[in-house]
C-alpha angles and dihedrals in degrees: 000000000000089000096135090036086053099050082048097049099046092049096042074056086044093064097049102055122097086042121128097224139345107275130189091255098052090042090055089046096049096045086047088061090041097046084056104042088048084052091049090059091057095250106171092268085235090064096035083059098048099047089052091052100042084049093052089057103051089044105041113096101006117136116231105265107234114277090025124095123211090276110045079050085059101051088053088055102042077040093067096036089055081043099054094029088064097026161120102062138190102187089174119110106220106224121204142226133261096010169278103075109210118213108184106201109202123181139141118267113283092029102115090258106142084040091053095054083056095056095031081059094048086040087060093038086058083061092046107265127139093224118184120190127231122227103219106137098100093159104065110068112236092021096120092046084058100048089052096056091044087059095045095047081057105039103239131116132278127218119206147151114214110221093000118135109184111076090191082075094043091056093048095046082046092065104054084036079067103048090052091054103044094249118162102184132051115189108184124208111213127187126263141198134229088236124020105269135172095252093057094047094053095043083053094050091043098056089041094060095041090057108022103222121219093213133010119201122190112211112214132181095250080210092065086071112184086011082062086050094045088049090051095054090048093046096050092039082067108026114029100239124209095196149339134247115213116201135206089019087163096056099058120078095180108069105194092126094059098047088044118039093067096054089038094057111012083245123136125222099239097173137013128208101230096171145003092257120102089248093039085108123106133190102255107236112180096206091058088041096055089051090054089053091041089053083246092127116224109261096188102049081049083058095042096054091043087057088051102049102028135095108235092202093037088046089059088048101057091046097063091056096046085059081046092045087226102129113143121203087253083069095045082054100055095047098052085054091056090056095054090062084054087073125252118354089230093053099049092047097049081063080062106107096247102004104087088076094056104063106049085109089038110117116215125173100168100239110097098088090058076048095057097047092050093060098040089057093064099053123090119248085255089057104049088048094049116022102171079072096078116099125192093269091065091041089063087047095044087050099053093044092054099038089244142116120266087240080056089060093040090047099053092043090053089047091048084047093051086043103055095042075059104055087048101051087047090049092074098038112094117223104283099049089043085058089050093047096044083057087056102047084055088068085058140080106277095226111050118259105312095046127231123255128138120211097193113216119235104208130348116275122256116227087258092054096049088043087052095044089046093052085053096048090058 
């Protein structure tokens, strides 16, 4: 997301840079390429209008502070203003006591909606919590069949009424159903429309006051831009919504619905939809997300996502031989596999400070780390824990084993090798130094000197077919 907004941004500060001080003139400039680039992201124009001029007015007549140049000034400036246009947020769920907590989810058809109460539900088992969900979409056919499996992919339980039509019943039995189950949670799927209507409204409200919901979410596809804005205000006209959900957040480059829908309707993005899997939902944070659109990275969603996916102890472990400089292949393995469940290699990187813009040529398919482990499997302990060992006999052997080229086995053992003089070199840097070094690693090929891509073979060459490569080679 914000791919477009990001290259705009960082060549309107391009051009600043190298100026003495901010004038009246660079600063209209500036504001005249940001105005349009804002607009081409779909941003609500009013806002778009009152973020230019607030932003006028903080950077117009400042003098550059020593060791910043006119447009890092600048991104500081245009920083704040993301931050305050999409803030303040509160990303906590307020649970009550005694329970059950009850969480109304409310969207158009085609949202995410029924998805979203799975990983919303995932999202409260990871604090602790014992969520159900609530069958209530009675409109949509198969809706309750979804819901269902949704509950069931993320072991939680499922509340439905075979053969009922009223979900304002459904809502009330689902309360006492929870309090026999010791279930402290009750997320509530609602139904939705593929256009706002009357109908929907009242059944909302209906449920709403039948149940009274401590809080009310209103999922939104984060690609229908202002559609997604214009939804919000209806919604929150009717129900009184606490915060909105945006969905395939991933999906849209443009961006317009997440810098508008907070200054349209006064509502805060609590969540955002980042993936089709049930964990793909992150807390929305509008400092991080001003960094991300600024081509700053997000440090702390990097680190987030590290705690979640690390080994403490192994991560111990595998500091102490990077400050040896003893890893093995069988380490860098196992550290490329922790990553992935970290989610897509492009997308973590582009959370490095400096990195993100490097990679915009960068081809991933996602498949080198399957790569990787192919051919380290094929290799003999000896030779994982001591690869320059491998000569090009047992790079032929190594190839054949794992389906790949011989360049494909020297390749990953001179990025291993790069990458462990790396890890080395970063073991004794403190913070500050690491951040500067990862910047600079992000100027660099990705994969060491040889470079990493696999060409998979497809079946194992015949004597006639090596003879004939080898005629060509020549």
């Amino acid at each position: 997301m914000f791919e477009a907004l990001t290259d705009k941004f960082s060549g309107i500060f391009h051009k600043m840079s190298g100026r003495g001080k901010i004038t009246d003139q660079n600063v209209k400039d500036a504001m005249r390429d940001i105005r349009q680039a804002l607009l081409a992201a779909d941003v609500h124009f009013k806002v778009v209008r009152e973020f230019c001029e607030s932003v006028v007015q903080k950077a117009r007549g400042q003098e550059v502070i020593k060791s910043l140049h006119p447009g890092q000034l600048m991104v500081k400036v245009v920083h704040d203003e993301l931050v305050d246009l999409m803030g303040p947020v509160d990303t906590r769920i307020y649970y009550v006591s005694p329970p059950p907590t009850i969480v109304m989810m409310a969207g158009l058809q085609g949202s995410g909606k029924t998805t979203t109460c799975g990983k919303l539900a995932k999202f409260m088992q990871a604090q602790g919590k014992h969520p159900m969900l609530v069958a209530c979409d009675l409109q949509r056919p198969a809706a309750i069949e979804q819901l269902s499996v949704v509950a069931e992919q993320v072991s939680v339980p499922c509340f439905r009424i075979e053969g009922e039509k009223n979900p304002v019943r459904v809502a009330r039995k689902s309360l006492s159903w929870a309090s026999k189950n010791e279930c402290d949670v009750v997320i509530i799927d609602t139904a939705g429309r593929l256009h706002i209507d009357e109908e929907m409204m009242k059944e909302a409200a209906d449920i709403a006051r039948a149940v009274s919901p401590h809080q009310i979410y209103l999922v939104c596809d984060a690609m229908t831009g202002q559609d997604a804005v214009n939804s919000a205000k209806e919604f929150n006209d009717r129900l009184e919504l606490d915060g909105v959900i945006l969905t395939k957040f991933d999906s849209d480059a443009r961006g317009g619905a997440a810098l508008s829908i907070k200054a349209v309707t006064g509502k805060p993005i609590k969540f955002i939809g980042v993936g089709e899997k049930l964990d793909a939902i992150e807390e929305f944070h509008p400092d991080r997300m001003a960094g991300r659109i600024l081509g700053m990275g997000d440090v702390v969603t990097l680190v987030e996502k590290a705690q979640a996916s690390f080994d403490a102890d192994q991560a111990e472990a595998l500091q102490t031989k990077m400050a040896k400089g003893s890893l093995t292949l069988d380490d860098f393995l196992g550290q490329m596999k922790q990553m992935k469940k970290m989610g897509p290699m492009k997308d973590i990187l582009k959370l490095m400070p400096g990195v993100g813009s490097q990679l915009k040529h960068m081809d991933f398919d996602g498949g080198e780390i399957d790569h990787m482990e192919a051919i380290i499997n094929s290799m003999t302990k000896t030779e994982r824990s001591n690869p320059s060992d491998i000569d090009s006999s047992r790079r032929r052997r190594i190839a054949r084993g794992s389906g790949c080229e011989t360049q494909d086995v020297s390749g990953l053992v001179k990025s291993f090798t790069a990458a462990a003089g790396m890890m080395k070199q970063m073991a004794g840097m403190g913070m500050r130094d690491r951040m500067q070094f990862a910047k600079q690693m992000g100027n660099m090929d990705m994969f060491g000197a040889g470079g990493f891509k696999v060409k998979q073979r497809s079946k194992r060459l015949t004597k006639k077919e090596r003879n004939k490569r080898k005629k060509k080679r020549r």
